[in-house]
C-alpha positions in Angstrom: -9.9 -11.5 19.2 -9.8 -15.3 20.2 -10.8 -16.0 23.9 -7.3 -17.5 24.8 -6.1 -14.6 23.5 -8.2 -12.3 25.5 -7.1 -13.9 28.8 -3.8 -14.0 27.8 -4.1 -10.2 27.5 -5.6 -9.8 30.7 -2.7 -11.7 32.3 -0.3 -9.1 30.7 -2.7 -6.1 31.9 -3.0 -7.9 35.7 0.7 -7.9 36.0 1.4 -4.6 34.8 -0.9 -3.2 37.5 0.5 -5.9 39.8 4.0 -4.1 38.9 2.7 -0.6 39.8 1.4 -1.6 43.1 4.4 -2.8 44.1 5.7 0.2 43.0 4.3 1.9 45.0 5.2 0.0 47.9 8.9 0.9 46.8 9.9 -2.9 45.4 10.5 -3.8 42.1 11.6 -6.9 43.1 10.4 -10.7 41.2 10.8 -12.2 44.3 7.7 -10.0 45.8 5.8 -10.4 42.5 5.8 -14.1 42.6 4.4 -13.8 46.2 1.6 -11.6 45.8 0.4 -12.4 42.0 -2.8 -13.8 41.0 -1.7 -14.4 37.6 -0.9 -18.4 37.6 0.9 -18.1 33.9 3.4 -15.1 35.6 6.3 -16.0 33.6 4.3 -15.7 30.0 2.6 -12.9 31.2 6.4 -11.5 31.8 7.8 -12.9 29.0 5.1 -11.2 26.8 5.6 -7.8 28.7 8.9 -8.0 27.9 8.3 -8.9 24.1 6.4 -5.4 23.9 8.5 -3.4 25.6 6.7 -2.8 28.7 9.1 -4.1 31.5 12.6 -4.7 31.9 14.5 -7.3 33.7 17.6 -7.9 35.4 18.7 -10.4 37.7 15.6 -10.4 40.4 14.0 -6.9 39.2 11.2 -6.3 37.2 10.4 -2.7 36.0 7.9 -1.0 33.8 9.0 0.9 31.1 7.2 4.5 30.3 5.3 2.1 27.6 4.6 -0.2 30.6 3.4 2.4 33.0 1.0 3.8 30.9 -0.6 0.7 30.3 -0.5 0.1 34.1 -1.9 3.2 35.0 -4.9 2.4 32.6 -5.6 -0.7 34.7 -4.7 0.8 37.9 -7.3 4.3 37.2 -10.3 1.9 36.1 -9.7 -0.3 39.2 -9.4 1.8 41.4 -12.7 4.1 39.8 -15.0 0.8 39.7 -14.0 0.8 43.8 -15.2 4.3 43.9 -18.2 3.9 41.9 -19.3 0.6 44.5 -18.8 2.1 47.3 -19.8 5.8 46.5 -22.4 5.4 44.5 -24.2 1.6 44.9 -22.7 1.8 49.0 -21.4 -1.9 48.9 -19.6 -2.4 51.7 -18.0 -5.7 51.3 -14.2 -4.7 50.4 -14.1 -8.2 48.6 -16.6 -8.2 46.9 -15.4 -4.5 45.9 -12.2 -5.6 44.6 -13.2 -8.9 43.0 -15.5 -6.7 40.7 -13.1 -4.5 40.4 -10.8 -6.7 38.8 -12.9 -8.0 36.3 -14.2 -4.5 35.5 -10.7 -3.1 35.2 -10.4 -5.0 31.7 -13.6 -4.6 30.3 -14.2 -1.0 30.7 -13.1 1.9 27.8 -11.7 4.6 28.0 -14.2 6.7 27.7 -16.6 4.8 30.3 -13.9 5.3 32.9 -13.4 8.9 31.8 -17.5 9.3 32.2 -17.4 7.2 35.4 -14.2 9.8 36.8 -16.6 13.0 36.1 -19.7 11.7 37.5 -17.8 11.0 40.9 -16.3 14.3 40.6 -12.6 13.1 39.5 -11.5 11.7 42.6 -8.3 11.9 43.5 -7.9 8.7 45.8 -10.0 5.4 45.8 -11.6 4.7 48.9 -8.6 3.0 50.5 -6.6 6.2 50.3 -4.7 5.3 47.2 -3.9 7.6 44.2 -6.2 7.1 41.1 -4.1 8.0 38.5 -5.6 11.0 36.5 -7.2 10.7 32.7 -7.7 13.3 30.4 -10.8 14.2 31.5 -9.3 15.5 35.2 -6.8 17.2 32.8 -9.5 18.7 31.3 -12.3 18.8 33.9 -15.5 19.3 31.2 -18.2 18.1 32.8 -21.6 17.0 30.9 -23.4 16.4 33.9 -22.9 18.0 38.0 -21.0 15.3 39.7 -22.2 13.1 42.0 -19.2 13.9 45.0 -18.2 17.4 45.0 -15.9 19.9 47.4 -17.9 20.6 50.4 -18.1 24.2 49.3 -19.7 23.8 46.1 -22.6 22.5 48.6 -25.5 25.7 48.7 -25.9 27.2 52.0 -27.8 24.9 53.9 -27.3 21.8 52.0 -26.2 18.4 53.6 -23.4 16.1 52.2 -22.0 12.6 53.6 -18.1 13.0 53.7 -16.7 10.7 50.8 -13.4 11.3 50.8 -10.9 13.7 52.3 -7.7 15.3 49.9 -5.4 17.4 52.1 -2.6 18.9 50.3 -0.6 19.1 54.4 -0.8 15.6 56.1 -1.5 17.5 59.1 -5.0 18.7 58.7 -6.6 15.0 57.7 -5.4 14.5 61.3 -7.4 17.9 62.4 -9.9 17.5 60.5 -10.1 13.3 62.2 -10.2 14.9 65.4 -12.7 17.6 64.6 -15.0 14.5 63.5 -14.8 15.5 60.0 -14.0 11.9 58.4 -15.5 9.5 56.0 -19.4 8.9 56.5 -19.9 11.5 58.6 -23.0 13.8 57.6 -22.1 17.8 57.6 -24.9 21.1 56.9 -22.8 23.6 55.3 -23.9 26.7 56.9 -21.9 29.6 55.6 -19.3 29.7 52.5 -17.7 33.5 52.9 -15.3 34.5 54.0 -14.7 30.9 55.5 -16.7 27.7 55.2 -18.8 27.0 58.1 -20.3 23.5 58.8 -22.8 21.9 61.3 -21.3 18.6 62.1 -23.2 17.1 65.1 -23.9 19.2 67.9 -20.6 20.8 66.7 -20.2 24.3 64.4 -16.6 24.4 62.9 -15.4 26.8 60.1 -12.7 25.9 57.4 -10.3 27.8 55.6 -11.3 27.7 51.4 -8.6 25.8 51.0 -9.7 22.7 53.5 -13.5 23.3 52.5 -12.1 22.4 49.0 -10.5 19.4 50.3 -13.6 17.7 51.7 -15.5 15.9 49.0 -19.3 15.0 49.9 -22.1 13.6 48.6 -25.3 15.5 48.8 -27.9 14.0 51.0 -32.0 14.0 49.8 
């Protein structure tokens, strides 16, 4: 593959995602897309989407196709997994810096790196500004060669410390509990006790947890 060819791919690829962000936002409109790009050759990038069968337009809307979502989910699960693996694993706390990397990393990685990458963090379920990684087939599948680096809190063993990673309630209502309770991002917890609920040492603070919530919280062990 020629290198103007390459970066004329990755144009394609950055708008696709570009197209499921906004999707998610609930606009599908080419209006917002020229505001927010990054890609300066937009209209080749959307005239060659459209030549594959990857988006459709009419009049000022732009949307992917089920051929165009998949390749947009593709870029959208290795960006969002290179965040994860930067912030989780390295600790880089510079959100630029995060997504600039990122976004070159979201085109060079396989499919099979960012499948490894997904198991070794434990296949998160959100990146770590709260949005939905979407899943490969190795959450589908969830074999794991090696114990993953983040984990539920209640795979911790008795005693064990973990640094809250990430939090995945299935009701809204208990990331607000859980917020209030102290239980959020970065903060350390002991898990004292797994049956017949969880029981953590937060602080000065005992709580215990339902196996549902326990399996909610998703920690990293602590040395």
């Amino acid at each position: 593959m020629s290198h103007e060819r390459d970066l004329a791919d990755q144009d394609v690829e950055e708008v696709a995602e570009e197209l499921w962000t906004l999707a998610e936002q609930g606009s599908d409109r080419l209006a917002d897309l020229r505001e927010t790009t990054r890609v300066a050759g937009l209209y080749d990038a959307l005239e060659e989407l459209g030549r594959r069968g990857l988006v459709r337009l009419e009049d000022d809307r732009v949307q992917l196709t089920p051929q165009g979502r998949d390749l947009a989910a593709r870029q959208v699960r290795r960006h969002r997994l290179a965040e994860a693996l930067f912030t989780t694993v390295l600790e880089v706390h510079d959100d630029e810096a995060v997504n600039q990397t990122a976004c070159v990393m979201e085109h060079v990685l396989s499919g099979g790196i960012a499948d490894s990458i997904c198991a070794f963090l434990g296949h998160p379920v959100i990146c770590p500004h709260g949005k939905r990684i979407p899943p490969g087939a190795c959450c589908r599948s969830f074999t794991r060669t090696v114990e993953p680096l983040v984990q539920p809190l209640d795979q911790l063993a008795v005693g064990e410390e973990g640094r809250v990673v990430f939090i995945s309630p299935r009701a809204p209502e208990r990331m607000t509990r859980l917020s209030n309770l102290g239980v959020v991002p970065g903060a350390t917890v002991r898990l004292q006790q797994r049956k017949p609920a969880a029981v953590l040492r937060i602080g000065e603070t005992t709580l215990a947890l339902d196996s549902e919530a326990a399996g909610e919280i998703y920690v990293k062990k602590v040395s």
